[in-house]
N, C-alpha and C positions, 0 to 999 in steps of 0.2 A: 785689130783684136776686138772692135766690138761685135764682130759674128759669134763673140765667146761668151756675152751676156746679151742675148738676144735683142742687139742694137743699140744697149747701152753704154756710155762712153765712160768707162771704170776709170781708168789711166791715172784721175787724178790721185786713187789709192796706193799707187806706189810708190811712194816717199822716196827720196834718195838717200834720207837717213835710216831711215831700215837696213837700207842694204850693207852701210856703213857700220849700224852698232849690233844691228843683231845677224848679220849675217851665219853666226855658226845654226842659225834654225829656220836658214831661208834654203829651198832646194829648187831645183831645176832640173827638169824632165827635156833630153835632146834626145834627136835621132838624127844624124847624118848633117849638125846645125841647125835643125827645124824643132823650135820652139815645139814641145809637147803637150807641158804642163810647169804649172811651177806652184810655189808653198810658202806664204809668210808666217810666220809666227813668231812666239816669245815669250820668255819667262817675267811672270810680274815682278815689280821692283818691289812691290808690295806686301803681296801675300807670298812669303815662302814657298807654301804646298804650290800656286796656283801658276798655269801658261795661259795663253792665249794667242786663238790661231785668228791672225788680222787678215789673209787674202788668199783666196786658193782658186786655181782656176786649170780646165785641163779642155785642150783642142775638142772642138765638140764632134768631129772627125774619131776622133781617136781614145771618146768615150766608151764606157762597157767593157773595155782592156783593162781594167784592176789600178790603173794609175793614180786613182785619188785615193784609194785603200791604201795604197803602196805608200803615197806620201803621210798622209795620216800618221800610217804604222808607223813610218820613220821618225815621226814629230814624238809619237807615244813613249816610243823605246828611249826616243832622247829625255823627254817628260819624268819618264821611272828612272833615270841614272842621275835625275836632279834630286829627285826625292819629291817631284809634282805628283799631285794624284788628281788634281784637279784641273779640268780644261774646259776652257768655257769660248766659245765664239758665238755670231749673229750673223744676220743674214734678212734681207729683204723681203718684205712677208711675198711680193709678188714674186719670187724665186722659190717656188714650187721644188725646181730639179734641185736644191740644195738645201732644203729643207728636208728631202726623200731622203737624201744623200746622208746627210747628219743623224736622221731616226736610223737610218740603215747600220751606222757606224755605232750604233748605244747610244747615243747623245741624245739628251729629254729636253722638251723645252719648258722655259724656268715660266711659272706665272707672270703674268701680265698686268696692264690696267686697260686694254682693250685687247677686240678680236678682229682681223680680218684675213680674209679664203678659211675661216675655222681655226685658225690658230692665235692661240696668245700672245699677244705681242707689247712690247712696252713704247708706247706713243711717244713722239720727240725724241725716243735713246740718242740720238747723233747731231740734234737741234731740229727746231720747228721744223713740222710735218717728217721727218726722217724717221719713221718708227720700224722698228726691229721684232724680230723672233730672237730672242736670246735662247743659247742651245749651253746645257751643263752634261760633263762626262767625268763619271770618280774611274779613275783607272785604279786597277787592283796591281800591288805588288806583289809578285811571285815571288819566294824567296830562291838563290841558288842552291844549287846539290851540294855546297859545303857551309850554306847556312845552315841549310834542316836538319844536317848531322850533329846541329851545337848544341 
């Protein structure tokens, strides 16, 4: 899988306790058994309104198909049935494609205390040298066709 982050070796992101406590907001993208795409996230224990999406990754093959909107949407919908409005994740200032990906999606990125490729980024976010693009999204609630009647 590291032809999925351009020869970077992710792996070690994938906790096996995620899959264990938050799995109702972990998804997985097959075809025919072939790994797609897949979606971690989760709801803060913390902040009520807030989620957070920890890992997302989609076959580089088989990008430009809507697969990472798809899973997105699916995280969003689950997000507004919690009462989240707020979603926030990061991402590597050197991941340009995911950085596009996030502004693509409404997601702004949050001020910084430095900059690099142009973008604000918060130095150390994950410990020494590990600095981040933090990305923030307020999802708007739509009311139903039998709220707005009330």
């Amino acid at each position: 899988m590291k032809e999925w982050w351009d020869g970077r070796d992710l792996t070690n992101l994938l906790l096996k306790q995620f899959f264990y406590h938050f799995r109702n907001t972990i998804f997985i993208v097959e075809n025919q058994k072939e790994l797609i795409g897949f979606f971690m996230g989760y709801f803060s224990q913390v902040q009520s309104n807030e989620a957070y999406i920890h890992f997302v990754a989609v076959n580089p093959n088989k990008r430009k198909a809507g697969i990472g909107r798809f899973l997105y949407e699916t995280f969003f919908t689950l997000c507004k049935e919690q009462g989240r409005t707020i979603v926030r994740s990061c991402t590597a200032p050197i991941n340009i494609k995911s950085i596009e990906f996030h502004l693509h999606m409404g997601f702004r990125i949050e001020p910084g205390n430095g900059e690099i490729n142009r973008f604000p980024v918060t130095l150390d976010y994950l410990g020494q040298n590990d600095h981040k693009v933090l990305f923030l999204k307020e999802l708007t609630m739509k009311l139903t066709a039998s709220a707005e009647r009330k």
